[in-house]
SERO-4910 file (N, C-alpha, C, O; in steps of 0.05 Angstrom, whole numbers):
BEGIN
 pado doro    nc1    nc2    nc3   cac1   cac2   cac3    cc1    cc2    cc3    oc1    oc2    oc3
  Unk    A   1321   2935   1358   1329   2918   1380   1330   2888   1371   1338   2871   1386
  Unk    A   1320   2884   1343   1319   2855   1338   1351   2850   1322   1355   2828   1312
  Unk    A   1368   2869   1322   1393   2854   1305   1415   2866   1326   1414   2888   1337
  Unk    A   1435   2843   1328   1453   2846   1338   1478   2875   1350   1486   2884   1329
  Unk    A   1488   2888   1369   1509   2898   1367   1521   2898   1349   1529   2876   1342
  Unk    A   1529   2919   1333   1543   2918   1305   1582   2919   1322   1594   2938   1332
  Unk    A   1593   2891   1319   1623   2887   1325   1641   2880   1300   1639   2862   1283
  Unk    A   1654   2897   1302   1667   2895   1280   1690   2872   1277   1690   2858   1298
  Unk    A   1707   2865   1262   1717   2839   1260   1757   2848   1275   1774   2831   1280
  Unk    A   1758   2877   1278   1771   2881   1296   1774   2887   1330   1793   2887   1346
  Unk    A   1744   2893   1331   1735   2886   1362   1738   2861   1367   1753   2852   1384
  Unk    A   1725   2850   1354   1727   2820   1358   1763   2809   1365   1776   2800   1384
  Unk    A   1766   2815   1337   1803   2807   1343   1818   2819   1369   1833   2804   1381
  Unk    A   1814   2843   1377   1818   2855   1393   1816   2843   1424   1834   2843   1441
  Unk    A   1787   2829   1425   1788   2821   1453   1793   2790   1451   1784   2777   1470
  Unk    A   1804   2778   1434   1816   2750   1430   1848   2753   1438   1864   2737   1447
  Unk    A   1852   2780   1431   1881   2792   1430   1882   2788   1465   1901   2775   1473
  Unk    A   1869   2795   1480   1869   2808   1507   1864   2780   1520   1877   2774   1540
  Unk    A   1852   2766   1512   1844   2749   1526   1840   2717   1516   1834   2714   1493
  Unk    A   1842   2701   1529   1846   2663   1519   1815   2662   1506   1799   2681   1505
  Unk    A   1812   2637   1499   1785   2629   1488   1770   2617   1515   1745   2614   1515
  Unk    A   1781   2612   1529   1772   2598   1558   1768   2618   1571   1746   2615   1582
  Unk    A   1778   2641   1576   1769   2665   1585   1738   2684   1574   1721   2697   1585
  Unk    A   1741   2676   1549   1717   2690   1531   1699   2672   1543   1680   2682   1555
  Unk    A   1703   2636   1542   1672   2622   1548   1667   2634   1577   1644   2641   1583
  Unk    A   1685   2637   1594   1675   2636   1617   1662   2666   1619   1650   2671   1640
  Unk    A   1664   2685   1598   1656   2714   1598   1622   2707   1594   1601   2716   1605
  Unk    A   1628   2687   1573   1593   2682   1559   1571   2670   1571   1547   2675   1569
  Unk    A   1589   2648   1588   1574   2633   1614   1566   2652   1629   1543   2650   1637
  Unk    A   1580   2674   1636   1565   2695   1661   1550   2699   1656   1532   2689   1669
  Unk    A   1542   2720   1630   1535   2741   1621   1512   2717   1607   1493   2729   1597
  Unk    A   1510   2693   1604   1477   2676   1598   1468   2673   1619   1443   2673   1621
  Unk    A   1491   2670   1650   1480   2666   1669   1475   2690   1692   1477   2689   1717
  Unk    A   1468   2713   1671   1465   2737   1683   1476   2746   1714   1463   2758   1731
  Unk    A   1497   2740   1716   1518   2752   1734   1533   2778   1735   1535   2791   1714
  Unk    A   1542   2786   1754   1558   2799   1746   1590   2807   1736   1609   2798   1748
  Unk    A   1593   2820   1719   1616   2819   1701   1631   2843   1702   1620   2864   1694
  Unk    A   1656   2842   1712   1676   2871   1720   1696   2870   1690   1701   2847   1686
  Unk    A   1702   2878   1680   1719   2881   1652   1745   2904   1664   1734   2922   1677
  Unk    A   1763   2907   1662   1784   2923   1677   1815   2928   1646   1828   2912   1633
  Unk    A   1814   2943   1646   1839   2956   1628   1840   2985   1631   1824   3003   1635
  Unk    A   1869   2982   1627   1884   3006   1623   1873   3019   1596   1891   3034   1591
  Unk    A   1859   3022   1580   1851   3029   1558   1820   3027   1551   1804   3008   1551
  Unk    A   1817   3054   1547   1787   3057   1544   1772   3038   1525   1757   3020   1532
  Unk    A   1780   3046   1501   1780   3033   1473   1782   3014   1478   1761   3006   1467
  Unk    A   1793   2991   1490   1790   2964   1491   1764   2957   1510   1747   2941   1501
  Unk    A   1760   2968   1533   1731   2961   1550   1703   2970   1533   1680   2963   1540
  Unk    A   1712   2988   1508   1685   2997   1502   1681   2966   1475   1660   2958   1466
  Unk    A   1706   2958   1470   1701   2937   1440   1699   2919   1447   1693   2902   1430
  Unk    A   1703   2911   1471   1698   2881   1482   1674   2882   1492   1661   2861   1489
  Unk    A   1657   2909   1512   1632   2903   1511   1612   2899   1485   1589   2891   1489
  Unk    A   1617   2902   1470   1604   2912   1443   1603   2880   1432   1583   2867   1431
  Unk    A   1632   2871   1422   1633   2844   1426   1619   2832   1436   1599   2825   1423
  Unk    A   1622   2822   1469   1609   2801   1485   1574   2815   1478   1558   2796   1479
  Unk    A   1561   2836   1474   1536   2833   1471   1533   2820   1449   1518   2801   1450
  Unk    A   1543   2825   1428   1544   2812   1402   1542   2779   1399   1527   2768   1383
  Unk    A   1558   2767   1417   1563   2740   1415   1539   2729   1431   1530   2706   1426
  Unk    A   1528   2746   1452   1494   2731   1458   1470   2734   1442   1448   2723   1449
  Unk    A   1475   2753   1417   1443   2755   1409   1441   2716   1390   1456   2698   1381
  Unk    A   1412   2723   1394   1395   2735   1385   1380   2740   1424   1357   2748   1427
  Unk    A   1395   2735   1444   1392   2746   1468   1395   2775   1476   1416   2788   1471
  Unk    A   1376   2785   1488   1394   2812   1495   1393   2815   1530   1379   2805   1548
  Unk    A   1418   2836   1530   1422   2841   1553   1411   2868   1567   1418   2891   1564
  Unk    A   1395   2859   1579   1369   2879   1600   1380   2893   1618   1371   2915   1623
  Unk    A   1404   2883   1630   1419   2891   1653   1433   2919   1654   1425   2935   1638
  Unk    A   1448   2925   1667   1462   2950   1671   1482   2940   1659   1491   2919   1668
  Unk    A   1496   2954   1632   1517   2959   1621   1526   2985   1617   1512   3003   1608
  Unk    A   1553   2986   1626   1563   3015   1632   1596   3002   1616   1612   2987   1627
  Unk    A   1598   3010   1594   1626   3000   1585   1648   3020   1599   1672   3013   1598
  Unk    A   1641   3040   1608   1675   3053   1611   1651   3075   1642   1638   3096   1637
  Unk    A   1653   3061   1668   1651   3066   1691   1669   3091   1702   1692   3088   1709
  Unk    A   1655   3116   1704   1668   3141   1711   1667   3133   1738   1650   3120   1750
  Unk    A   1702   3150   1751   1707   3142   1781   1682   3150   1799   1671   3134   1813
  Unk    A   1676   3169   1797   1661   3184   1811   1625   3163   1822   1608   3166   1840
  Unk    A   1627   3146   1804   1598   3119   1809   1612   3093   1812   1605   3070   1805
  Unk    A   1630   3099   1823   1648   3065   1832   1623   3056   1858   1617   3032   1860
  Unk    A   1617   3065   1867   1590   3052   1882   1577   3036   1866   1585   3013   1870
  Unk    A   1559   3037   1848   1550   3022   1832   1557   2991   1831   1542   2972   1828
  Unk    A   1586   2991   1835   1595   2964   1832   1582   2947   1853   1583   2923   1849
  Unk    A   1571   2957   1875   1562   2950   1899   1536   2938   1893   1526   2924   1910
  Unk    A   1526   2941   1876   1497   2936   1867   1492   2903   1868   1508   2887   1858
  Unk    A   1470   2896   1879   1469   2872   1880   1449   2863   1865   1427   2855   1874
  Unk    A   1457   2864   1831   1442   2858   1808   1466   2857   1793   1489   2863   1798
  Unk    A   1452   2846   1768   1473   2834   1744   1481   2858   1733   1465   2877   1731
  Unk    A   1515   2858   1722   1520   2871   1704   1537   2871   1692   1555   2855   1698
  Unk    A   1540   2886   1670   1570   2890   1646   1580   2915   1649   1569   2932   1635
  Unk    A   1604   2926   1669   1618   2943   1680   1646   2941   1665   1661   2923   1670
  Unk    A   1652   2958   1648   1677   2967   1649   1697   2992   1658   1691   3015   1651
  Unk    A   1726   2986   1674   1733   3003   1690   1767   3002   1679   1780   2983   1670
  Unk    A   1775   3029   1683   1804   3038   1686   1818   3014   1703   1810   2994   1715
  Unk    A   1832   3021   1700   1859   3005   1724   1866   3018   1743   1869   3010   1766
  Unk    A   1871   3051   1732   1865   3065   1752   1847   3073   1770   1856   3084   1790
  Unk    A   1823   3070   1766   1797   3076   1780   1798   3047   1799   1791   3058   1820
  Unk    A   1800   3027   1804   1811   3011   1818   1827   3011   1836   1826   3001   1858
  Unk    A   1848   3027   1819   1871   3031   1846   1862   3049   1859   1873   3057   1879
***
């Protein structure tokens, strides 16, 4: 528990790909300011490397909270929870 999420330098690239640098701070601001955080794509593989990422980019902090990188439809309740978290979801499970 003392070393980082192991992210690889294509996860990384990956969610720079997806997203601005102003988007990422404002990901990092939540997630220090333990909020909650919805992550949404059409692609599994991208919600599971960007959580992996963003834990990465807070250590030597860790995150206590409920992280669920790829949210089965069936617990979309959960989102209802009124505590912090790192949720990632389909596009379709949305719609």
């Amino acid at each position: 528990d003392q070393y980082p999420p192991y992210a690889t330098k294509t996860c990384i690239e990956n969610l720079f790909k997806c997203l601005s640098v102003d988007n990422v701070i404002e990901i990092f601001v939540t997630l220090i300011l333990e909020r909650q955080l919805l992550l949404v794509s059409k692609h599994k593989s991208l919600l599971t490397q960007a959580c992996i990422s963003l834990m990465s980019f807070i250590f030597p902090l860790n995150w206590k909270h409920t992280l669920i990188p790829i949210l089965p439809e069936e617990m979309v309740d959960v989102l209802d929870a009124p505590l912090p978290y790192l949720i990632g979801v389909e596009t379709s499970v949305i719609d």
